[in-house]
N, C-alpha and C positions, 0 to 999 in steps of 0.2 A: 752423580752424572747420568745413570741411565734414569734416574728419575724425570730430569730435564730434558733426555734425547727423547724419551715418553713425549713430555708436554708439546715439544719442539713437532713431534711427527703428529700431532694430533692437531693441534695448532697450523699446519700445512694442512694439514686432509682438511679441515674445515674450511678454510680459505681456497682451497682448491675447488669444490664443492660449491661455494659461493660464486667464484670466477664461472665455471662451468653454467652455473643456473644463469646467472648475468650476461653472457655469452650467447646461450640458447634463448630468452626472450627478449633480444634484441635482434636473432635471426626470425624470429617470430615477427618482430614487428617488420623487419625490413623487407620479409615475406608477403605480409600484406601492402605496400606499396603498391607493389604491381596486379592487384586484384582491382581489376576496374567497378566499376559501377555501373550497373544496368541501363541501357538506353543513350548512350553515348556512342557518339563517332569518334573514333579515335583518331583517324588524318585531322576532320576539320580541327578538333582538339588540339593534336601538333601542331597545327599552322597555327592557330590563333595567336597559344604562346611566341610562337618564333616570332611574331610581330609585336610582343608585348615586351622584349627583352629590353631590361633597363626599367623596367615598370617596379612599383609595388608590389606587383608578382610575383617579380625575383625573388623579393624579399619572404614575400607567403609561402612560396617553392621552397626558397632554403630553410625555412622553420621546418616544415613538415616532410622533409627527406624527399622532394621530387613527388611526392602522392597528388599534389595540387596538379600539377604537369600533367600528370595520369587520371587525374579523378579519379583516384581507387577509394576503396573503402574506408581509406586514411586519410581520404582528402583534408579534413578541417584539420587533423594532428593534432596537438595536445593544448592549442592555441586557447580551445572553451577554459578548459579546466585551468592555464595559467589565469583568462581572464577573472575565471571567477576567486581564483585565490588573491586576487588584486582587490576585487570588491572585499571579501570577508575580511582582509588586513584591512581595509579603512575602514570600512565598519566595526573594527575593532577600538578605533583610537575614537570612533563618535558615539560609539552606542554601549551605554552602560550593562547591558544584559550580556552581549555577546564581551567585551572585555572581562567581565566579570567569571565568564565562561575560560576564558583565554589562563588565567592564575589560577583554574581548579586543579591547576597538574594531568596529569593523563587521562581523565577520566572527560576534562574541558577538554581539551586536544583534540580528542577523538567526537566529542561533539559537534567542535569547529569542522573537521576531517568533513564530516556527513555533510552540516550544509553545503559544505563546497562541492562535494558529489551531484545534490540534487539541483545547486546552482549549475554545475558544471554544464547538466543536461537539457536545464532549459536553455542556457545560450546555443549549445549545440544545435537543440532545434531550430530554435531563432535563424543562427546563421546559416545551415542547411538549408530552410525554407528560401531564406532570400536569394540565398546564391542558387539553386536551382531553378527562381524562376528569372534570375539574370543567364543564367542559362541559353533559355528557350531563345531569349533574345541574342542572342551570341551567334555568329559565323565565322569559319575559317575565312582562307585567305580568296578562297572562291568566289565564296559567298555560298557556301552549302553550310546547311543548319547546325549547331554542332548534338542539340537534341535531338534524337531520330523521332520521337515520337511525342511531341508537348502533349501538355495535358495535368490536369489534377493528379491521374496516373502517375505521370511521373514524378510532381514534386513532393508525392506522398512516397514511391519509395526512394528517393533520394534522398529525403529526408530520414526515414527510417536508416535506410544503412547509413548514413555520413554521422549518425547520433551516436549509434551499436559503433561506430567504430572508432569513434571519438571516449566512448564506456569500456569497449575493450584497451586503448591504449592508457589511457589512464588505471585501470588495472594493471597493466604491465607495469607501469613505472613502481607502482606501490607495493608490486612482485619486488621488484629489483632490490627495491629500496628496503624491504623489508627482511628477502633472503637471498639476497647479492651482494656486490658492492656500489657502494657509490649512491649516490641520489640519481633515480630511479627516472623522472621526468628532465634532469637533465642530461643522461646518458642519452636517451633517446632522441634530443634533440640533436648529439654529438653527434650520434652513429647515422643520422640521416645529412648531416652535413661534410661527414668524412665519406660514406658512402656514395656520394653526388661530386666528391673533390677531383678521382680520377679522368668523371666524361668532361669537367671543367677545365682542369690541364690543359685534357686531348682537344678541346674548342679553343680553348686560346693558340697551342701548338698552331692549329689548325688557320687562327688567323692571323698570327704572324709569316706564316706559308703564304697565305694568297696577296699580301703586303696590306689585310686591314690593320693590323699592330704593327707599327716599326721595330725592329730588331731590339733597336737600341731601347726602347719603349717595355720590351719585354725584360730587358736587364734590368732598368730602375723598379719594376713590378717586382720581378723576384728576387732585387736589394729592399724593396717597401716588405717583401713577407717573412722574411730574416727579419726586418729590424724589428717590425710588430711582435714577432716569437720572442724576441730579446726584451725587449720593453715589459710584453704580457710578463713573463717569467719575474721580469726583476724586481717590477711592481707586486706583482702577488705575494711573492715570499719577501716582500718588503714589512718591517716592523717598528712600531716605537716603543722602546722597552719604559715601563714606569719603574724603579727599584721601589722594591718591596723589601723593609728591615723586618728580620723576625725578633721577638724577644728573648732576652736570655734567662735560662731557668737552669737552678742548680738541683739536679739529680745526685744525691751521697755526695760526695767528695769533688766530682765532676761538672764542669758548667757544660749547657747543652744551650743548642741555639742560636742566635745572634748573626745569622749569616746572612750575606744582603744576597737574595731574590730578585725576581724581575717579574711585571706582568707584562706580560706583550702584547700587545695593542697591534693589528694587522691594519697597513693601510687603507688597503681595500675590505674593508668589514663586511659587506654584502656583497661580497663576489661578483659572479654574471649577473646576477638577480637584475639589478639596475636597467641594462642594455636589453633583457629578455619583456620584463613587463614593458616597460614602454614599447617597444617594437609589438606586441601585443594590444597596443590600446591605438598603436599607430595603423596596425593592421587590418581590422574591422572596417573602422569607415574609407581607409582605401579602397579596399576589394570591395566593396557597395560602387563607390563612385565611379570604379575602373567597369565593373560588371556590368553597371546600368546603361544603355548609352542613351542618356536622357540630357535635353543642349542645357539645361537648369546645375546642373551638374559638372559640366563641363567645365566653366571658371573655375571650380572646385578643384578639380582635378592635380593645375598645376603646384597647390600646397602640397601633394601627396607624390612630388618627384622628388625620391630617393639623392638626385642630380640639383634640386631647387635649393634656394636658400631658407627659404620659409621653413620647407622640411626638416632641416638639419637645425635652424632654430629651435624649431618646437621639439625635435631628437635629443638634442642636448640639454634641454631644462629638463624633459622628462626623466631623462637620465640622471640629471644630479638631484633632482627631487625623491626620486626613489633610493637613490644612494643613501642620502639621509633620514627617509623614511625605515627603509629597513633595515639601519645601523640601532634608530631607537629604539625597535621593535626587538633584534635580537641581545643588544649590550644594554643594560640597565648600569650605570654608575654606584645608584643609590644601593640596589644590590650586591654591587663590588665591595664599595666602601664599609656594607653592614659585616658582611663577612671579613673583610679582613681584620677589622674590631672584633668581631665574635674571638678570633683567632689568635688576637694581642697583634698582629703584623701591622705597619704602617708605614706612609710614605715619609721617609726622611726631610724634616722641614715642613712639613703638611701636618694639623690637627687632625686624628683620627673623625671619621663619624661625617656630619656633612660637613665640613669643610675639603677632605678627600676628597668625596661624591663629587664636589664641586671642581676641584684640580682636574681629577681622570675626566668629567664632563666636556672639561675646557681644552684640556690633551686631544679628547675625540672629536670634537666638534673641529680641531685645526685638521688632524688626520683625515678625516671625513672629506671636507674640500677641498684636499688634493687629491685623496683618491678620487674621488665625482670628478675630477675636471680631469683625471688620467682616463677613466672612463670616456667621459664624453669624448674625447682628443681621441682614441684608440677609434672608436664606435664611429666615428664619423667622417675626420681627416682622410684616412687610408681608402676607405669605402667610397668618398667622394672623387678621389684620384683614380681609382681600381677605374670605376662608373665611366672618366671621363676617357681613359683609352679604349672604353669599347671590352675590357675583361670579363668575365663572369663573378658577378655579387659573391662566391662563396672564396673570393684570392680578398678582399676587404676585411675590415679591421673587427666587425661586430659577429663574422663566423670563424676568423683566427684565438679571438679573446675568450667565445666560450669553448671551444675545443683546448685550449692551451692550460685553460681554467678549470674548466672541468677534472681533464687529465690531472693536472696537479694533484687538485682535492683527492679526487678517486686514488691514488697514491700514496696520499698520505692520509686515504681513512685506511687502508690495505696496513701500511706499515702499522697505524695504531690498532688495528685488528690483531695483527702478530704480536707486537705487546701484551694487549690485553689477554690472551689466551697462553704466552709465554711464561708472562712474569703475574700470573691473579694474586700472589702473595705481594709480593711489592706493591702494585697498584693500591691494594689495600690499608696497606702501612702510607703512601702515601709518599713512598722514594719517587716514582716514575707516573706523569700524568700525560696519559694518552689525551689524543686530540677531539674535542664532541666531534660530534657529525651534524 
């Protein structure tokens, strides 16, 4: 017993220690927020957005915790670096060198890791550059400039800092991730969308006061964010169990084994991942189209209303196509099925080997297009309703679903943390299997 109250209190101080570091460089990141960016007017700044509300903006706002609002040194937020990990997964499934890279185990991993770094950086540049020199051309509601001083000057240090601060949050997340809890880059997208949740309340409050919301209008919204918390939840810890028979082996005198298992198949296989890339690939040539006011441009424009149908079109197939993209990227069948042969375990009524492979394939692929299409429905539906009474983008379906999601995960990597440092004899024998990360 005090062996275990040992484990028990060591197992807290470590996890305590993690929470703490996780904690503190997400008061880091939310610190930079409000570090502006050199050569900015800050009114014309505020005006501009208050006139863009309901834009693509909103959307770029809510990714990056309010920084875009401010222009701070966090402006771009971790958007490069999701894009680029977008590219490097499909260049994984097209290009034999880098796949090949992706099966070397840790050593691939961490090769993959890099390029996406130095991928990360060129985008950052990229979009830095652009959007600073959509900038120059930018006015508040005056008509006063919102750059104080154009110029190559400035889109060289705009650039500069929007890159370093897009290099520093991306370190942070890899902090978190590596000695915190939770995954790292989606914590931070949380913490800038709970962080932003309070002054969004306080505006809605605010415009159901002066009668822009009807009353009643405010009731069916905050019965739409109950139901969404309720849905997100039921779906996420939603599962399809496949039984798993083990074989039975006689040990001396005794039979051991033979007891029916389950694999569990999670609806949702790719979690937020889905709603995030896309909202990332959606993001880029908005903010171009919105940024530039160029009339070429303009027809463009109404594809990229949040409020449009076209939008939400092109929202939803992104979303179920990454659903399923990143389901085959992280659940291999043909690897389920090899191991549970290795093992003797097998699906009751199913031939071991491929014919398995082939059942669980056909199980995921049904699972998979319902999770996609709860995705899409969540991501889109609620957002498109929030949108239409005039609410603030962060009371919609695609900033409830990562925060809701997120939380879970970060929960239940917490509890399997406390296992695995609890019980490391068990885990080992192979009684109790904590949950990956």
């Amino acid at each position: 017993m005090a062996f275990k109250d040992v484990k028990n209190q060591e197992a807290a101080s470590d996890l305590s220690k993690r929470i703490l570091i996780t904690i503190l460089l997400l008061g880091v990141y939310r610190m930079g927020v409000f570090i502006p960016t050199p050569g900015i007017d800050a009114k014309a700044l505020s005006s501009f957005f208050a006139a863009a509300k309901g834009t693509m903006l909103d959307v770029a706002t809510m990714f990056t915790g309010g920084a875009l609002e401010n222009f701070s040194v966090f402006a771009l937020g971790i958007m490069p670096y999701i894009t680029a990990a977008i590219i490097l997964q499909l260049l994984t499934a097209v290009v034999p060198s880098i796949e090949k890279l992706s099966k070397e185990g840790e050593q691939g991993r961490k090769k993959i890791t890099e390029y996406t770094r130095y991928l990360t950086i060129v985008i950052a540049i990229f979009q830095a550059f652009i959007i600073s020199m959509g900038l120059e051309r930018m006015t508040g509601s005056s008509g006063e400039s919102i750059v104080m001083n154009p110029g190559w000057g400035f889109r060289l240090l705009a650039t500069i800092t929007l890159t370093s601060g897009t290099a520093f949050i991306m370190w942070l997340g890899e902090q978190i991730t590596e000695r915190g809890v939770g995954n790292g880059i989606s914590l931070i997208i949380t913490a800038g969308i709970v962080a932003s949740m309070p002054a969004a309340l306080g505006q809605t409050i605010t415009l159901v006061r002066t009668g822009q919301i009807m009353f009643l209008g405010a009731i069916v919204l905050i019965l739409l964010v109950i139901a969404i918390v309720a849905i997100v939840v039921y779906f996420e810890t939603a599962q399809r169990r496949i039984p798993i028979q083990s074989p039975k082996r006689i040990v001396g005198r005794n039979v051991m084994g033979g007891a029916m298992q389950h694999l569990p198949l999670k609806l949702n296989v790719s979690g937020v991942i889905p709603p995030i890339f896309a909202s990332s690939l959606l993001l880029f040539p908005a903010t171009i189209v919105t940024t530039f006011d160029v009339p070429a441009l303009k027809s463009v424009a109404s594809y990229f209303d949040p409020t449009g149908l076209m939008y939400n079109i092109l929202f939803g197939i992104l979303i179920i196509f990454f659903a399923y993209f990143y389901t085959a990227i992280q659940f291999n069948p043909k690897d389920v099925a090899e191991n549970l042969k290795k093992n003797g375990n097998f699906v009751p009524g199913i031939r071991p080997g491929a014919n398995t492979a082939e059942y669980i394939e056909k199980v995921l692929e049904r699972i998979t297009l319902w999770g996609s299409l709860y995705l899409a429905a969540v991501c889109i539906l609620p957002s498109w309703v929030v949108l239409k009474f005039g609410a603030p983008f962060y009371f919609g379906g695609t900033a409830i679903l990562i925060v809701v999601t997120v939380a879970i995960d970060t929960a239940q990597q917490i509890e399997s943390h406390m296992l695995s440092k609890s019980y490391q004899g068990l885990l080992k024998k192979g009684k109790i299997k904590g949950r990956s990360s």
